[in-house]
VOPAGU-2260 file (C-alpha; in pm, 1 decimal, decimal comma):
REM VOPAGU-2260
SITE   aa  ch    i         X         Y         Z
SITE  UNK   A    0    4743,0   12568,3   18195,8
SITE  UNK   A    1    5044,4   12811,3   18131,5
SITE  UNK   A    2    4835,1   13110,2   18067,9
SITE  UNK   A    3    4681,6   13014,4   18461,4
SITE  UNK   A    4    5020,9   12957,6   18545,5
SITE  UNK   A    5    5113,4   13318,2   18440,4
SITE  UNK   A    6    4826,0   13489,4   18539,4
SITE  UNK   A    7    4876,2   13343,8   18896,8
SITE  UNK   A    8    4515,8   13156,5   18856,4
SITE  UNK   A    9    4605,9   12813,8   18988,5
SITE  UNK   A   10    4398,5   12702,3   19223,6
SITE  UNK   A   11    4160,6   12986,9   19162,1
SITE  UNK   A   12    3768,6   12958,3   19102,6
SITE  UNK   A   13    3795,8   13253,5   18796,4
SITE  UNK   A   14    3542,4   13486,7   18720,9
SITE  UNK   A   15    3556,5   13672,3   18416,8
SITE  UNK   A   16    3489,0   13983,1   18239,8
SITE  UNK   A   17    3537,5   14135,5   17894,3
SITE  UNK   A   18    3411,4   14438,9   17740,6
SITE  UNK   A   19    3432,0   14872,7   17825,9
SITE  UNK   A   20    3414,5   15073,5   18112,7
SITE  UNK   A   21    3162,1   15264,1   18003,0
SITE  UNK   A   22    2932,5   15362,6   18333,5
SITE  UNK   A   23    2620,5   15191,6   18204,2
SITE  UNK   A   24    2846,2   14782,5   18194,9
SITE  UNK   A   25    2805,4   14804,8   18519,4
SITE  UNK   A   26    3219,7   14748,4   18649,2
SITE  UNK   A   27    3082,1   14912,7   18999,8
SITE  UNK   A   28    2814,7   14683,5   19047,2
SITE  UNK   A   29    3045,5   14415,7   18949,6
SITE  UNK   A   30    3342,5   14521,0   19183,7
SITE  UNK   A   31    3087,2   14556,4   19447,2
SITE  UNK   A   32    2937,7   14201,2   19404,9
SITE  UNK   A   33    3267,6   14034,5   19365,7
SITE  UNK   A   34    3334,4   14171,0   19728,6
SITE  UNK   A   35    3052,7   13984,0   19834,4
SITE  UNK   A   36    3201,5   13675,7   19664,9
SITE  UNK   A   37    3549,4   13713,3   19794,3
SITE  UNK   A   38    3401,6   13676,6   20114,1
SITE  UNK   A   39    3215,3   13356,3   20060,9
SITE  UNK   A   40    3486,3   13218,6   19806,5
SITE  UNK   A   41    3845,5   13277,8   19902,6
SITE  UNK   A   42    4006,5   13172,5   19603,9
SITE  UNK   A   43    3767,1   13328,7   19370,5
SITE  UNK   A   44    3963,3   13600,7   19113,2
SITE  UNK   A   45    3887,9   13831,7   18855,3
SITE  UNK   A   46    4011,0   13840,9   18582,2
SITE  UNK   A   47    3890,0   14180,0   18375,7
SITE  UNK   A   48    3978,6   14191,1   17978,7
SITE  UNK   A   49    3956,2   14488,7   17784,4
SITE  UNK   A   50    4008,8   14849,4   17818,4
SITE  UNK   A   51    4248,4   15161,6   17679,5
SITE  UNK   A   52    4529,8   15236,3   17932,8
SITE  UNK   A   53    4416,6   15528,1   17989,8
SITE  UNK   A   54    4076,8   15365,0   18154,1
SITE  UNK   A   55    4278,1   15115,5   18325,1
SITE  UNK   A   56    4390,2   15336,4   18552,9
SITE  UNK   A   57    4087,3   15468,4   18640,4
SITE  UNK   A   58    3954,1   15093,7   18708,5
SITE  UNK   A   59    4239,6   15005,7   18866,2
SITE  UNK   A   60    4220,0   15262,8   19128,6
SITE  UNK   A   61    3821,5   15176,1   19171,7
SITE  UNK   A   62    3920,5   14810,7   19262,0
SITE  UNK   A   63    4208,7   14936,3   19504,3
SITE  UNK   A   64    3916,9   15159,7   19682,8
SITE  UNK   A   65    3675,6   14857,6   19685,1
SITE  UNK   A   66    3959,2   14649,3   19876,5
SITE  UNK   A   67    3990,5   14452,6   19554,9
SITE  UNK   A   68    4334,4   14448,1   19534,9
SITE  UNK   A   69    4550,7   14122,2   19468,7
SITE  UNK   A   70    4210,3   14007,2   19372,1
SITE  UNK   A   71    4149,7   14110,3   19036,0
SITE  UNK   A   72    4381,6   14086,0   18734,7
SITE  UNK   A   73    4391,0   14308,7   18422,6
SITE  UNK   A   74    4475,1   14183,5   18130,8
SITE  UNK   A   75    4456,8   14525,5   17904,5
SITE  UNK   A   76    4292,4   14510,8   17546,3
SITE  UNK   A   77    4341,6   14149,9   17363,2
SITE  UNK   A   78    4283,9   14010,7   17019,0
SITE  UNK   A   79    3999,7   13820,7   16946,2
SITE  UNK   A   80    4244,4   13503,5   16997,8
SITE  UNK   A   81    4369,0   13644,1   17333,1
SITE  UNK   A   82    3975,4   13660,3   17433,1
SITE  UNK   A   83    3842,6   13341,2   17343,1
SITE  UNK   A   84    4162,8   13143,9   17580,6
SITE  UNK   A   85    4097,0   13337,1   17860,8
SITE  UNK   A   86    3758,4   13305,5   17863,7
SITE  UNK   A   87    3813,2   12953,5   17846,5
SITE  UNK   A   88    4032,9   12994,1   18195,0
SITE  UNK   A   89    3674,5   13110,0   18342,9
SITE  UNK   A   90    3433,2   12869,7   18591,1
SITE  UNK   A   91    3170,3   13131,1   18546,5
SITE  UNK   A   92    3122,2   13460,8   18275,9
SITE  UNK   A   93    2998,5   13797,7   18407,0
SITE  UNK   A   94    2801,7   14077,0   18199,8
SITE  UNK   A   95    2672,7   14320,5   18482,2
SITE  UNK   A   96    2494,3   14601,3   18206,2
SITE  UNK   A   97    2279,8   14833,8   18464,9
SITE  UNK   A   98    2112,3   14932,2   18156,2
SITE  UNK   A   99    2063,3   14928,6   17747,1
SITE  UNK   A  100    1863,4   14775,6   17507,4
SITE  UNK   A  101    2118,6   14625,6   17295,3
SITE  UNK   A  102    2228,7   14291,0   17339,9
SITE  UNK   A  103    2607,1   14317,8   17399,2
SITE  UNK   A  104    2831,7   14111,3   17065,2
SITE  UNK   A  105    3039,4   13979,7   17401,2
SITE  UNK   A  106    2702,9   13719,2   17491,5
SITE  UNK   A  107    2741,5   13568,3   17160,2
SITE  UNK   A  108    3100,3   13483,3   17219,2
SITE  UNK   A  109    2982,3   13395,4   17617,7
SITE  UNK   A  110    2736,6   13142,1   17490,2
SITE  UNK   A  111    2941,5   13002,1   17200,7
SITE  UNK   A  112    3228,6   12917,0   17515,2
SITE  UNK   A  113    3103,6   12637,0   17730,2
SITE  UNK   A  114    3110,5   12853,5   18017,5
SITE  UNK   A  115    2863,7   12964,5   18254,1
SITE  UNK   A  116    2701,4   13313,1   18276,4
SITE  UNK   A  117    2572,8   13523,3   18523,9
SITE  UNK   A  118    2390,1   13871,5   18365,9
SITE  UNK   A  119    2161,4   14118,7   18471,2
SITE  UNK   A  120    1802,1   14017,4   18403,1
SITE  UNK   A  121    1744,6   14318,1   18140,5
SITE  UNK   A  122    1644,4   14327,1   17814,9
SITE  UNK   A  123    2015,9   14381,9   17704,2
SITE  UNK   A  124    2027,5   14029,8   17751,9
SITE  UNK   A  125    1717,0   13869,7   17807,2
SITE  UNK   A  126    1624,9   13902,3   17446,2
SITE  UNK   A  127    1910,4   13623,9   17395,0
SITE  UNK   A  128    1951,4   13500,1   17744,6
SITE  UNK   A  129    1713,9   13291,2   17934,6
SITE  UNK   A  130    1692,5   13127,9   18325,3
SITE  UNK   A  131    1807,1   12807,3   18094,4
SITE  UNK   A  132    2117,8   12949,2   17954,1
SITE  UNK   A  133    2241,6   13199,6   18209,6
SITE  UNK   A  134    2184,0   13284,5   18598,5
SITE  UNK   A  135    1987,9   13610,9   18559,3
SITE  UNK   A  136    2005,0   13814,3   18838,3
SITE  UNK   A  137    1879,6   14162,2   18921,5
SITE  UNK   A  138    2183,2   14462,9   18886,1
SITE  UNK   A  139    2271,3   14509,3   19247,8
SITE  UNK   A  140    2548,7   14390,3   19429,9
SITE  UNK   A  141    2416,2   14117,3   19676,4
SITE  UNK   A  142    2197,9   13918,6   19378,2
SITE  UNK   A  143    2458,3   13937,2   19146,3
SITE  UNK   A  144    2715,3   13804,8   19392,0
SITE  UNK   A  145    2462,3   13535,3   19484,1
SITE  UNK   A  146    2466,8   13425,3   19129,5
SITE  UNK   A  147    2843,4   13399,9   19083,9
SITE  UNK   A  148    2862,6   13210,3   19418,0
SITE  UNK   A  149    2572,2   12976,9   19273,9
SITE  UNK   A  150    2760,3   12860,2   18981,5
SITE  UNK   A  151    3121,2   12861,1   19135,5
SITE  UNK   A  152    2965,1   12652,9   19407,6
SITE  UNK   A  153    2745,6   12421,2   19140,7
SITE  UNK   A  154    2951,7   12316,1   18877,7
SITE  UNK   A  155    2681,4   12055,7   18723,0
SITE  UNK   A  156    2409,0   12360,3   18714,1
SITE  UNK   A  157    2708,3   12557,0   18550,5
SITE  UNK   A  158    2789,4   12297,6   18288,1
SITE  UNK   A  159    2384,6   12230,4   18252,8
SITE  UNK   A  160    2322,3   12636,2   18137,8
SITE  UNK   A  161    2607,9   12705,5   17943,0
SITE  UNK   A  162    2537,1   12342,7   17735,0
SITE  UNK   A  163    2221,3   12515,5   17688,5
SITE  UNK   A  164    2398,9   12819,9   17547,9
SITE  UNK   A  165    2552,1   12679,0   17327,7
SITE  UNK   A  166    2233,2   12517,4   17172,9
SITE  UNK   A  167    2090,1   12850,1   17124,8
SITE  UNK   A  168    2389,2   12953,4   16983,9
SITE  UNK   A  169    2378,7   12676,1   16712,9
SITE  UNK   A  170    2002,3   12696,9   16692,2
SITE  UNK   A  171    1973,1   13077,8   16616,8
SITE  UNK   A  172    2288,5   13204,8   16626,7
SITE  UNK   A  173    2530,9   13016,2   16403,7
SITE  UNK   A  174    2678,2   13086,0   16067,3
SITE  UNK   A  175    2480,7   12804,7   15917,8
SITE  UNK   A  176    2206,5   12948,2   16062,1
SITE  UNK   A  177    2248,9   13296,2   15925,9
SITE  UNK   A  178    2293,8   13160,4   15594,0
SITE  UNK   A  179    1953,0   13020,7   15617,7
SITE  UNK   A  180    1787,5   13238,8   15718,6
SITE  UNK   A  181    1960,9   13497,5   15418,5
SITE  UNK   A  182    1884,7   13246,5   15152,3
SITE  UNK   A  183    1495,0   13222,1   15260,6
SITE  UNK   A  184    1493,5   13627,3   15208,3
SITE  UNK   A  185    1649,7   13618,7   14883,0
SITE  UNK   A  186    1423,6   13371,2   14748,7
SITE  UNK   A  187    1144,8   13553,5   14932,2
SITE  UNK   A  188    1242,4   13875,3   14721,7
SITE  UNK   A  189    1273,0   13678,6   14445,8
SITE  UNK   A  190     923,1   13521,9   14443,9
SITE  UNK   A  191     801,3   13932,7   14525,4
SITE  UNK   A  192     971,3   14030,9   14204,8
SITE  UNK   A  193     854,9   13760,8   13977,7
């Protein structure tokens, strides 16, 4: 609570994101949709992790322009540590990729969290993600608002997807399961050598 406390996140309904700048995570559509929110939920915030300072500024000044300001919070770069309890200060988890094929390491860590996401339904993250374990929306402003604003406004749909997460996380995802799945190759190329 005294991270909130400092970050001046309250009584706020927090939406989160963590990760680049680069043009293709999609920080315009997401400034865009969170406009969209703002007007639907007035004490929703954002709270944006990661970034050099030099690209901060830059970001900064795109929020200002989208009327953003007061809004969103920047928290700068963090450690892995510094992640992980601020996401935990989220109701809901944003990745808004407008494109890629690569699942982004940051959906691992989303899943593993207990919090709800809301992604763009690509392959970035549809090859993890499914309609059971996030809100998948398409990349453009108005659905992806409508998907923040459908888990900040259902909590027990929010809780329901990202307990599913986290299965798939344990399921497929996990250490143990890694471990697994590298001992059944080695004895696999054992067996091919004998």
């Amino acid at each position: 609570m005294l991270l909130k406390q400092q970050l001046g996140l309250n009584d706020s309904k927090v939406c989160c994101y963590m990760g680049n700048f680069s043009r293709y995570q999609g920080i315009d559509l997401l400034f865009n949709a969170f406009k969209i929110v703002q007007g639907k939920i007035h004490k929703a915030k954002l709270v944006i992790v990661g970034g050099y300072d030099d690209e901060l500024i830059s970001v900064k000044e795109k929020a200002r322009l989208s009327g953003l300001t007061g809004n969103v919070i920047f928290t700068g770069r963090k450690t892995p540590q510094e992640s992980a309890n601020l996401i935990q200060l989220a109701d809901v988890l944003i990745s808004p990729r407008i494109e890629g094929t690569n699942t982004p390491m940051k959906i691992y860590s989303y899943m593993a969290s207990g919090v709800p996401i809301v992604a763009t339904n690509l392959s970035t993250h549809t090859q993890v993600l499914d309609e059971h374990s996030a809100v998948l929306v398409e990349p453009d402003p108005l659905n992806m608002a409508q998907g923040i604003i459908e888990i900040l406004n259902d909590m027990d749909r929010g809780k329901n997807i990202s307990k599913n997460a986290m299965e798939i996380i344990e399921k497929r995802y996990s250490r143990k399961c890694y471990l697994e799945k590298l001992a059944n190759a080695y004895n696999w190329i054992e067996k091919q050598i004998k």
